[in-house]
N, C-alpha and C positions, 0 to 999 in steps of 0.2 A: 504494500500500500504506500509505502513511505517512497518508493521509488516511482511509483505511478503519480506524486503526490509534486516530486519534485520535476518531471517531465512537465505537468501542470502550470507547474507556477513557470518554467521555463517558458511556454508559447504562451504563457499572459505575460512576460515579461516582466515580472514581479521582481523587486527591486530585493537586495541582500537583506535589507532590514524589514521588508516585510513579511517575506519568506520566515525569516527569525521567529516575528513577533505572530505570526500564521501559523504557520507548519502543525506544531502539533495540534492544537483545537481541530485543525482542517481533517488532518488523520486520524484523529479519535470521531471524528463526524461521520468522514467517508467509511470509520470499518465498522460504524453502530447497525444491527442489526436494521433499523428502521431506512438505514439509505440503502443498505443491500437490497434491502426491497423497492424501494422508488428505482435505484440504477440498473438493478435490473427488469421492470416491470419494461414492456413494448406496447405501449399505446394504440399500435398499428392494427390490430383484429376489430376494434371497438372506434376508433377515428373515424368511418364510413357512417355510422348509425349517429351521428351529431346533426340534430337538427332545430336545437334553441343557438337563436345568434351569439355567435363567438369572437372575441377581439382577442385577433394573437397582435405580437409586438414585440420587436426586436431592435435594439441598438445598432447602430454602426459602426458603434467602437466593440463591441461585444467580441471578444476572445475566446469566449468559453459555449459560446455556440453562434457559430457563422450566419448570418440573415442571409449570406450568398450560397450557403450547403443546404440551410435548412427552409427557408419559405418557397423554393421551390415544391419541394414536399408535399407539402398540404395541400395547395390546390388538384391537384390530382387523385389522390385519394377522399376528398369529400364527400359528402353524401349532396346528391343535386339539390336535395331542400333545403338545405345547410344555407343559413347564412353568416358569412363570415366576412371579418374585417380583417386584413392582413398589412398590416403599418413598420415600417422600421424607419426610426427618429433618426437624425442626424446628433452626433454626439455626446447619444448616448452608451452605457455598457450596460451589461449582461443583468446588474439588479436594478437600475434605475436611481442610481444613489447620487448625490452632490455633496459635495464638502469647498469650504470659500477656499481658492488658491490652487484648489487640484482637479489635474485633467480626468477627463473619464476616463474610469478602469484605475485611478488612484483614490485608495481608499485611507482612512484612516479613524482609527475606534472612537468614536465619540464625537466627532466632528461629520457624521453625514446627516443628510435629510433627503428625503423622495425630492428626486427631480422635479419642477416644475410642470417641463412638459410632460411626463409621464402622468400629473395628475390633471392635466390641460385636456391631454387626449383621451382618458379615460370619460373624466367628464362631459366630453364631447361624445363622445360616442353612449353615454347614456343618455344625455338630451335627445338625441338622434334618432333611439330605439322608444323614445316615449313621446314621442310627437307623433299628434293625430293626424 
């Protein structure tokens, strides 16, 4: 795990000290019984049968799952009654986080808040879905 952990933080480009101040919380996360099961669950037999509208949304900074590997995807396997909103924000990453002075995909403990726009877009797309 600790090896998979550290390949990880190498393609997010994680910087020495946050890998330090990460690493193990992130390893003790990834080997708890409870993410075995999310990591390994596949979504894919049960994706087709979605048919209450859905907003997916992904970053552009996002490291940790590509909008250019993965929203492909989706449209293809939906179900034709599906309706779905498929948005990827400019500059944002993979949780939606802000912190003053740091670029996206730079985190640090105690200084983030939900991105704006991620709570801009959400709210928009609920006005959206409740307009007569």
């Amino acid at each position: 795990m600790a090896a998979g952990v550290d390949h990880l933080f190498e393609l997010a480009r994680a910087t020495p000290e946050e890998i330090a101040e990460n690493k193990p919380g992130f390893v003790d996360r990834m080997a708890s019984p409870e993410m075995q099961v999310w990591l390994s669950h596949d979504p894919a037999p049960v994706f087709g049968q979605i048919t209450d509208p859905t907003l997916w949304v992904w970053g552009d900074a996002d490291s940790l799952t590509s909008p250019l590997q993965n929203l492909p995807v989706f449209p293809c396997g939906k179900n034709p009654a599906a309706e779905m909103t498929f948005i990827v924000l400019p500059h944002e990453d993979h949780f939606f986080l802000r912190g003053e002075g740091l670029a996206p995909g730079q985190h640090r403990a105690g200084a983030m808040s939900l991105s704006p726009a991620i709570v801009k877009t959400l709210g928009d797309w609920i006005a959206a879905l409740t307009v007569d």
